[in-house]
C-alpha positions in Angstrom: 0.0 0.0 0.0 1.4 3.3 -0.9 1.1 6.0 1.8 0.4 9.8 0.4 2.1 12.3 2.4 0.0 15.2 3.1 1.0 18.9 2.9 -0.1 21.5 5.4 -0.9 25.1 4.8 2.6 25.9 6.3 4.9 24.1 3.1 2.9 26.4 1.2 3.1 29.1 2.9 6.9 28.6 3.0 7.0 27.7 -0.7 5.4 31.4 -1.5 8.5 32.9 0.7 10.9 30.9 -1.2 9.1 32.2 -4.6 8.8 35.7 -3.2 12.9 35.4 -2.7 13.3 33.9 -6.2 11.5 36.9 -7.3 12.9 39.7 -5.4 16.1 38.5 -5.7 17.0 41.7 -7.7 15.1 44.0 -5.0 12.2 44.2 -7.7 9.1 41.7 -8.0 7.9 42.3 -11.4 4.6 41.4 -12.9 5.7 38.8 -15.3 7.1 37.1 -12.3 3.6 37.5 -10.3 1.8 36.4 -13.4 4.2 33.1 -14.2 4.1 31.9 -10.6 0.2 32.5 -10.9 0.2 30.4 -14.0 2.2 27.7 -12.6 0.4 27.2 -9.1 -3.1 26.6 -11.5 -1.4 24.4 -13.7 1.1 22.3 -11.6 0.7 23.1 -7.8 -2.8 22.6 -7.2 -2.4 18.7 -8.1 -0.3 17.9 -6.0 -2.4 17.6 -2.7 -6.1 17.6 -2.1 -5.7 19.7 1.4 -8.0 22.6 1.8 -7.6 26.4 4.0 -10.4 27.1 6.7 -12.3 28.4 3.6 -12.3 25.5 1.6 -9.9 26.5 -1.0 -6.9 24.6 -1.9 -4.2 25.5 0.6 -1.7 25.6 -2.3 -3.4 28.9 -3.3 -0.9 30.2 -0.2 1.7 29.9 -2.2 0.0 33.0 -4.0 -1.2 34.7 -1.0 2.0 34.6 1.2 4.0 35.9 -2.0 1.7 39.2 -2.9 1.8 39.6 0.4 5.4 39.9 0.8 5.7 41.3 -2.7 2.9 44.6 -1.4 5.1 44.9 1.6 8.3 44.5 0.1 9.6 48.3 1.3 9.0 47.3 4.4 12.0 45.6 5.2 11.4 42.1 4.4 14.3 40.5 4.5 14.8 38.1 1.2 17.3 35.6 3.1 15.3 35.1 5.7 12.7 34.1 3.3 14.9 31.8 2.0 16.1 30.6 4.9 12.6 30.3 6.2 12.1 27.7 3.5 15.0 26.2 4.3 14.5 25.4 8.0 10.9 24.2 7.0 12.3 22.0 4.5 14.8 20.5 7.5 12.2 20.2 9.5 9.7 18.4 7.6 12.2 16.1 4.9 9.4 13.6 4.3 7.2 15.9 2.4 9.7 17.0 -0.3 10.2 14.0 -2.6 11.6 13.7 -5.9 8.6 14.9 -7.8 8.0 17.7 -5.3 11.7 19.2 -5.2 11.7 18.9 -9.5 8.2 20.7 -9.0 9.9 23.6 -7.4 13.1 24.1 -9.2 11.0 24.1 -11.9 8.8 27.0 -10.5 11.4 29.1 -9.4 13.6 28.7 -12.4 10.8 29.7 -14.7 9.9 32.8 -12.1 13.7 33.5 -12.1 13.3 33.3 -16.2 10.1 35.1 -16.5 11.9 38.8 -16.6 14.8 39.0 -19.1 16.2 36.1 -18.2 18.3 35.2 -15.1 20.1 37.9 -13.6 23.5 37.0 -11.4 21.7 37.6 -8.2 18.9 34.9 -9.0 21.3 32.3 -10.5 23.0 32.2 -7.3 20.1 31.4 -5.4 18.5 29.0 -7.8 22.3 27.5 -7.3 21.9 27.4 -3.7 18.3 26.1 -3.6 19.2 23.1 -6.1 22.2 22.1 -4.0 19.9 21.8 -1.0 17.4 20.4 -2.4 19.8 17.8 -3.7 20.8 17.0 -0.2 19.4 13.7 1.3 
């Protein structure tokens, strides 16, 4: 019998920080960005899981949420490595849920975020360099 593992509102939440970073990586989220990442969590994220918010709508709609949040609030201060590294100590924390499938899943989002505005700049390369070595760890 094959178990499912079961995501929680909180990868996604952390997935949208990790995005958000991907994003912001050269201090400007732009709306080709907003609008790939948009286009990618309809077409790829919400299949992966079946779980819902309090309202009934498929949690990994918080990927979207938590990053236009952080993109509207982006002058404030928030910080893009510890965004990153937010995702990072999630991902420590809970190792079960990021499988093959899932960790292809989100190179793939965040290199085609990092690829959605004239290509990859130097600052984005180096973190989708950094997020592929740890995602490659075991």
């Amino acid at each position: 019998m094959e178990t499912k593992k079961h995501m929680t509102l909180k990868f996604y939440q952390n997935l949208g920080k990790l995005f958000y970073a991907i994003a912001a990586a050269d201090n400007k989220v732009h709306e080709a960005e907003w609008n790939r990442l948009k286009e990618l969590v309809k077409k790829e994220w919400l299949n992966v899981d079946v779980i819902e918010d309090e309202f009934g709508i498929d949690a990994a709609y918080q990927i979207e949420i938590v990053f236009d949040w952080l993109s509207q609030t982006h002058d404030e201060g928030f910080d893009i490595k510890s965004c990153y590294d937010d995702f990072i100590s999630y991902k420590k924390e809970q190792k079960h849920l990021y499988t093959e499938n899932v960790n292809r899943l989100i190179l793939k989002t965040a290199n085609a975020i990092a690829e959605s505005f004239s290509g990859k700049n130097k600052s984005e390369l180096m973190l989708l360099a950094k997020l592929n070595i740890e995602l490659n760890k075991k």
